[in-house]
C-alpha positions in Angstrom: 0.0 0.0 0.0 3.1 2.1 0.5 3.7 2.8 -3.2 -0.2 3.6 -3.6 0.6 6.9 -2.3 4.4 7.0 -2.7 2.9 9.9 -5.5 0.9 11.6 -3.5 -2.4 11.4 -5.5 -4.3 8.8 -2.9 -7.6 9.6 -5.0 -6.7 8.5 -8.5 -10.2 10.1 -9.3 -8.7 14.1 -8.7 -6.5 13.8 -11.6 -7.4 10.7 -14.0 -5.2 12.3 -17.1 -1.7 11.5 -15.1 0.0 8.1 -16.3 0.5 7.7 -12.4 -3.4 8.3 -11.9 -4.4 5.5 -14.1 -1.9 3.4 -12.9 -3.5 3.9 -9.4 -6.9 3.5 -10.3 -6.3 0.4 -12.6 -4.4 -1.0 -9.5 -7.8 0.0 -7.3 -9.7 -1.6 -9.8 -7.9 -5.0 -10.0 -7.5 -4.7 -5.7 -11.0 -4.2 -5.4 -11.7 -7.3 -8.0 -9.5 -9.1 -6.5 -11.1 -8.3 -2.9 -14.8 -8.9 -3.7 
C-alpha cells in the first residue's frame, strides 16, 4: 500500500489524465476485483 501513495495522488479520481493516476486506479480496480 506504500507505493499507492508514494505519488501523493491517494484519490486516482482528482486527476485521471496522469500516467500515475491510471496506474492507481487500474491498480484499485484490480484490488478491489480481487477483494470482492
Amino acid at each position: 500500500m506504500r507505493e499507492f501513495n508514494r505519488d501523493g495522488d491517494l484519490t486516482p479520481r482528482s486527476n485521471p489524465g496522469t500516467v500515475g493516476g491510471r496506474r492507481k486506479s487500474l491498480a484499485a480496480v484490480g484490488m478491489a476485483v480481487g477483494a470482492s
